[in-house]
C-alpha positions in Angstrom: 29.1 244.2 -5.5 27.2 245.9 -2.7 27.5 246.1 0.9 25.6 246.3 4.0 26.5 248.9 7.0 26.3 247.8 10.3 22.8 248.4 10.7 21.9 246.1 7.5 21.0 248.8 5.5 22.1 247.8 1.9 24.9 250.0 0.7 25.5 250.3 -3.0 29.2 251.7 -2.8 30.6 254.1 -5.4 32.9 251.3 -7.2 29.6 249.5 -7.7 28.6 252.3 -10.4 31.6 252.4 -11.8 31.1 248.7 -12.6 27.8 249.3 -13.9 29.1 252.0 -16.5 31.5 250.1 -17.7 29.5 247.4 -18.3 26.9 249.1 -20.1 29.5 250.9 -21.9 30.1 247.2 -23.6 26.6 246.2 -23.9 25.3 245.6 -27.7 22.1 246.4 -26.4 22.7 250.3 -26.5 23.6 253.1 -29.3 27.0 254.4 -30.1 25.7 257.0 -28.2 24.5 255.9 -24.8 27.9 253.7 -25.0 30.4 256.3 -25.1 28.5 258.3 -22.3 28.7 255.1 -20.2 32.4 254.8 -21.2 33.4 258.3 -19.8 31.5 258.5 -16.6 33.5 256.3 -15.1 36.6 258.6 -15.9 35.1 261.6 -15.1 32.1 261.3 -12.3 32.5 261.2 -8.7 30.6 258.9 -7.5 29.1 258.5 -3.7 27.9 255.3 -1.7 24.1 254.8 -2.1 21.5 253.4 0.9 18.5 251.6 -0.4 15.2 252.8 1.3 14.1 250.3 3.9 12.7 247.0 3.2 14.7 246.7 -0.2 14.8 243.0 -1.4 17.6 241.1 -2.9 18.2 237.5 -4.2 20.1 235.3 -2.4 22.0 232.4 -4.1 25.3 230.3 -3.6 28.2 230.3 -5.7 31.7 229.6 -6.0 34.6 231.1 -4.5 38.0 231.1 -5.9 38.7 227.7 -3.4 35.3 225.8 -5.1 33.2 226.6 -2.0 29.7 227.1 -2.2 29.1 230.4 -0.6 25.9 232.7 0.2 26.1 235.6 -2.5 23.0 238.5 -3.3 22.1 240.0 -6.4 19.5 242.7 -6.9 16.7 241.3 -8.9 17.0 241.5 -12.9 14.8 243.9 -13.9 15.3 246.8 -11.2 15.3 250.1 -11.7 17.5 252.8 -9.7 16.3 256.5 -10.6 19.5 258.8 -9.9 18.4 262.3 -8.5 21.4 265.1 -7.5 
């Protein structure tokens, strides 16, 4: 769910958090709470594309496409944490 720019700079595009939200908004892992926080910022945030710094690794692994090919997919490694600042 993220892109690179031209340069190969990793872009983490607004849609991206939206997904993210959503997601969490679903998870059993969180309160009532944090979930119906997650729910509504995808309604009500605008969100911007993000650059990672420099030198910002990623997991590369094949998967399926809709057709059955294998193709070359990245992930950012489980366990990241993204700090937002405004």
């Amino acid at each position: 769910m993220f892109d690179r720019t031209d340069d190969d700079t990793i872009l983490l595009p607004s849609r991206w958090w939206e997904h993210m939200f959503e997601g969490l908004s679903q998870s059993l892992a969180v309160d009532d709470e944090t979930a119906q926080l997650a729910l509504g910022l995808p309604r009500t945030a605008l969100f911007q594309d993000v650059t990672m710094p420099d030198g910002f690794e990623t997991i590369p692994f094949l998967a399926p496409d809709l057709e059955e090919h294998l193709v070359e997919h990245e992930a950012i490694p489980p366990g990241t944490l993204i700090r937002l600042l405004r």
